[in-house]
C-alpha angles and dihedrals in degrees: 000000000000112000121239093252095060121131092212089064098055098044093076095052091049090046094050105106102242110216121213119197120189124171124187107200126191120251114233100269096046085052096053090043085052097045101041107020099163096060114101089201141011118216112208110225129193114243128176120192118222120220090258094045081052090049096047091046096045093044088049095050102030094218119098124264101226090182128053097187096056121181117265139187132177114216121222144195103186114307088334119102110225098181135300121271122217135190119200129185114239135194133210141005101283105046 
């Protein structure tokens, strides 16, 4: 049995490639003024999802939909409408 202190049990781990992941995400408003530059506001709206409308999302883009009252926003640029911003919770690390 090889002692603690052996070299030949800490070269592996030196020679082991070590990974490093960041990641910098936009907070809400720098996402809306990407998105849609050009709009001068952006009005929050209440939506609620019905099952169906679940079901059709979650079968389209084939991730869940964990809340069924997102966050939405319609952009603006004076009285014109430019789209619509959402903002959805995910989980995890591969949706």
């Amino acid at each position: 049995m090889a002692s603690p202190s052996s070299p030949w049990l800490v070269a592996p781990a030196l020679l082991a490639p070590i990974v490093v992941h960041a990641a910098q995400y936009l907070s809400v408003e720098q996402a809306q003024r990407v998105l849609f530059p050009a709009a001068d506001r952006y009005e929050p709206h209440s939506v609620t999802l019905t099952a169906a409308q679940r079901k059709a999302i979650e079968q389209a883009s084939d991730t869940r939909v964990y809340n069924s009252r997102p966050r939405v926003w319609q952009a603006m640029q004076g009285d014109t409408v430019l789209g619509h911003f959402f903002v959805d919770q995910v989980y995890g690390k591969h949706e």
